[in-house]
C-alpha positions in Angstrom: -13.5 -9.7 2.4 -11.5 -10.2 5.8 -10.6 -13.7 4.9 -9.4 -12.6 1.1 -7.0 -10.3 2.7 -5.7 -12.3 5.3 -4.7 -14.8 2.4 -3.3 -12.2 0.3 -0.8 -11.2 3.1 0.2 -14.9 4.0 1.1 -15.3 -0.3 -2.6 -17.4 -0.7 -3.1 -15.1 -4.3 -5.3 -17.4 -5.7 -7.6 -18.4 -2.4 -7.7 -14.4 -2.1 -9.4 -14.3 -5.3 -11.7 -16.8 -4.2 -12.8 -14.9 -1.6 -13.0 -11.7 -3.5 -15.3 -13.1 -6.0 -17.6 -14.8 -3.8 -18.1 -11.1 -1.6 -18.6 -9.6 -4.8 -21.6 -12.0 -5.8 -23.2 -11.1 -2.9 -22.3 -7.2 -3.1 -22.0 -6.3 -7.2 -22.6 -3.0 -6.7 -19.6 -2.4 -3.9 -16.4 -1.3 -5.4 -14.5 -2.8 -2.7 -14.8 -5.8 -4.7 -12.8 -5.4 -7.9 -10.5 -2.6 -5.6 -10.1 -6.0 -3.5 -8.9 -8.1 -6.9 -6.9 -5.0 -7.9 -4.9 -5.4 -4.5 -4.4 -9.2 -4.8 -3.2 -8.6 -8.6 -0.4 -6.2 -7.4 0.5 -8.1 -4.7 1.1 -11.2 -6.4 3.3 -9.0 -8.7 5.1 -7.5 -6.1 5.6 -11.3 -4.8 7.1 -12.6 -8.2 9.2 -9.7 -8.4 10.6 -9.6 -5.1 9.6 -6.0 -5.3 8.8 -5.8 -1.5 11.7 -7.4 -0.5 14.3 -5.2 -2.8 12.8 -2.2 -0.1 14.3 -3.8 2.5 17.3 -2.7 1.3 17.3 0.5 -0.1 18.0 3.7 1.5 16.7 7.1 1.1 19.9 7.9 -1.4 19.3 4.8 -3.6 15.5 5.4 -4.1 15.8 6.9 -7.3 18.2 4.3 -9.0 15.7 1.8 -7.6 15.2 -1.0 -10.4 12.4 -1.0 -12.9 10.6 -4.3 -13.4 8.5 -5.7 -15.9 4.3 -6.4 -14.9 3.2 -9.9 -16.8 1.2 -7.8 -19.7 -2.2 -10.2 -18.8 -2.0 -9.3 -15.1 -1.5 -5.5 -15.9 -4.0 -5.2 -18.1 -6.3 -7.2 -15.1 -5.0 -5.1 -12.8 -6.5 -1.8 -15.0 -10.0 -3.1 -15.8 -10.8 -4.4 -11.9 -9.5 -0.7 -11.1 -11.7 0.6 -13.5 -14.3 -1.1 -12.9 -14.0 -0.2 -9.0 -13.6 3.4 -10.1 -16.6 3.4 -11.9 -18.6 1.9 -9.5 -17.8 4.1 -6.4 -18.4 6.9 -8.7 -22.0 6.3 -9.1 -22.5 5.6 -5.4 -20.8 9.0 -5.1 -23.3 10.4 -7.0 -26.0 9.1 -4.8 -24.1 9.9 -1.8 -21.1 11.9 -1.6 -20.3 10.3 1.8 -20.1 6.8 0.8 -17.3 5.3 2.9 -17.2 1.7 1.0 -17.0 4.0 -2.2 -14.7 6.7 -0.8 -12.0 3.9 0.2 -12.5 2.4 -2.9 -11.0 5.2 -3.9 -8.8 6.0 -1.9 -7.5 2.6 -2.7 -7.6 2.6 -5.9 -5.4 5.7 -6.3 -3.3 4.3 -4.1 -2.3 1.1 -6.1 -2.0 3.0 -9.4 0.7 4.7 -7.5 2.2 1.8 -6.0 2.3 0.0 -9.4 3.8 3.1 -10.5 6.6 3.6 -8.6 7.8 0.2 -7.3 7.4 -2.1 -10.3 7.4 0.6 -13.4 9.5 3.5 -11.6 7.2 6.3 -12.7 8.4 8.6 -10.5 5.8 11.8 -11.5 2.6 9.6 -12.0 3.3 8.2 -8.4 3.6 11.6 -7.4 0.6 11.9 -9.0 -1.6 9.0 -7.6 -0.1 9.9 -4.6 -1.6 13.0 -4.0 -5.0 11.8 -5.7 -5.2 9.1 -3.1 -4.6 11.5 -0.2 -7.9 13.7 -1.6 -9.9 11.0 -1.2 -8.3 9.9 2.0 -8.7 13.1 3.2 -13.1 13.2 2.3 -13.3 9.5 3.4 -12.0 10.5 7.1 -14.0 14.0 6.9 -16.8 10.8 6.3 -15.7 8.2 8.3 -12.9 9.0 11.5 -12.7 6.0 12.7 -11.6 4.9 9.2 -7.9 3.9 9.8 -7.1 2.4 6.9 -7.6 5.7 5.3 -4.4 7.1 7.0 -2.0 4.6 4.8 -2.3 7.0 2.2 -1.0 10.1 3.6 1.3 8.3 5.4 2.9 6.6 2.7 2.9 9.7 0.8 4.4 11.7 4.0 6.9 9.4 4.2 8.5 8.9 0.7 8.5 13.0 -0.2 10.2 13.6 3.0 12.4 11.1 1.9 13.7 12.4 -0.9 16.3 15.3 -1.7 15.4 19.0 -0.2 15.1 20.7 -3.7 12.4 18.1 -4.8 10.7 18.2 -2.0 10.7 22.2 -2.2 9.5 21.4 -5.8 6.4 19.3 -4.9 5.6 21.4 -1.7 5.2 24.4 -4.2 3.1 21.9 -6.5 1.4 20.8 -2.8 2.8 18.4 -2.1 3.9 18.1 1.3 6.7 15.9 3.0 7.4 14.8 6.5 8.9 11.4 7.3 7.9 11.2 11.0 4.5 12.8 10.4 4.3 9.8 7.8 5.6 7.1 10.0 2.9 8.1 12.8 -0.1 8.0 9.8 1.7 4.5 9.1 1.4 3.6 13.1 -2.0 4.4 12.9 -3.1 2.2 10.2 -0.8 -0.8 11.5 -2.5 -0.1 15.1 -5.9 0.5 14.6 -6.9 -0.3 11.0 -8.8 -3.2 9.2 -8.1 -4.6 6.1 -4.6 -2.8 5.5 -3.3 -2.7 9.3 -0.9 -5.8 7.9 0.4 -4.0 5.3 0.9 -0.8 7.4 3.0 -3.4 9.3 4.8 -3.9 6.4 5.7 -0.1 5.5 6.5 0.4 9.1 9.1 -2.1 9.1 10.3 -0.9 5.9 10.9 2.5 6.8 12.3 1.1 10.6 15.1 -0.6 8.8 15.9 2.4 6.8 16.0 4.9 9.4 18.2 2.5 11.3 15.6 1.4 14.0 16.4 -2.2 13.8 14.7 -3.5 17.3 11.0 -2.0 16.2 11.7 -3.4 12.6 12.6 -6.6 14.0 9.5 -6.7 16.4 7.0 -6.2 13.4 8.8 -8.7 11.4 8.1 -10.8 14.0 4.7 -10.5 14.8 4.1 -10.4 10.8 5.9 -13.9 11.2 3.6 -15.2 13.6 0.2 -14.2 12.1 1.4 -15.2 8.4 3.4 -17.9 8.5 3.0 -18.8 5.1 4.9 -15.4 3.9 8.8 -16.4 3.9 9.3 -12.5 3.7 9.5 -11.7 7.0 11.5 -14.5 8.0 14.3 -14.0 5.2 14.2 -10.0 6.7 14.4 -11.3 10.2 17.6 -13.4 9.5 19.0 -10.4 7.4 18.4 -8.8 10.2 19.9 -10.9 12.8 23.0 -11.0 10.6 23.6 -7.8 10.3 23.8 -7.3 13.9 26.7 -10.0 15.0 28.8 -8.1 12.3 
């Protein structure tokens, strides 16, 4: 499972997979397995569609004319049936034991790529909303389960961040829904997770530098970019950003 993820952040989609598979023939009944495939699906998306990158640039006032990409159909409808299948099995563990962590993250994890599919390649701005909040439910029973489960803190920090984001009347809007915003509440969940969590501490990382260059912290974005750099060389993301970066400031 560690090794699938560490490919999946350095671009390695199909050696990810690999490693996926083979944890889930040793653990069929552990819904981190297809929530695993799930992840490597959407990130090679985001990869093809330079959906990660586009971030980079936007600011809080061009979030909502963000583009709207187009998912290769086979790889959506993938993407569905491993999260369904991960949803299905972390449901019957729940059964069994309300305070399963593998099946709570599962989850969590789960809810949280719907949204991310959602938003960032479809632009469906209320079902993000509504994943959203469904992933920081089960965030929020996996770390009444689990504290020292960091990775569970992307969630609400992802969502923190992005509501506070946007305009005061929506966020009024969703608060009243509850939905609650607060950018640096949401960049301090995000810290947590890049800090101290275990399979999405990188992708924290990620989000962290996002949201840096955004708020116009270029020397901490350019710090994670680098150590991103250095542990996944393979990724030409970072790098590109860095230069960006770096060119932007002898203007």
């Amino acid at each position: 499972m560690d090794d699938g993820f560490l490919r999946l952040y350095d671009l390695d989609f199909s050696g990810a997979q690999k490693d996926f598979e083979a944890w889930e023939k040793i653990n069929p009944e552990n819904p981190m397995g297809p929530a695993s495939e799930a992840a490597g699906i959407l990130f090679s998306e985001f990869n093809r569609l330079g959906v990660l990158e586009a971030q980079f640039y936007e600011d809080d006032s061009l979030f909502g004319n963000r583009k709207k990409y187009e998912a290769i159909p086979s790889q959506r409808a993938r993407f569905d049936q491993q999260l369904g299948r991960a949803e299905d099995l972390a449901n019957s563990r729940l059964k069994r034991d309300p305070h399963d962590r593998d099946a709570l993250l599962a989850m969590t994890l789960a809810a949280g790529l719907r949204s991310d599919f959602a938003a960032l390649i479809e632009k469906r701005n209320l079902a993000s909303l509504h994943y959203t909040k469904e992933a920081t439910a089960w965030a929020a029973q996996l770390l009444a389960a689990d504290p020292t489960c960091y990775d569970a803190h992307l969630a609400g920090g992802v969502s923190r961040y992005i509501i506070g984001s946007m305009a005061a009347p929506v966020r009024w809007l969703l608060r009243v829904g509850g939905v609650q915003g607060d950018k640096e509440g949401g960049i301090s969940e995000l810290q947590l997770t890049a800090a101290r969590g275990h399979l999405l501490a990188p992708f924290a990382r990620i989000l962290l530098a996002i949201a840096y260059v955004r708020e116009k912290n270029t020397a901490q974005a350019r710090e994670l970019l680098l150590g991103l750099q250095r542990d996944f060389p393979d990724n030409a993301l970072f790098g590109r950003e860095l230069a960006r970066l770096d060119k932007i400031a002898t203007r």
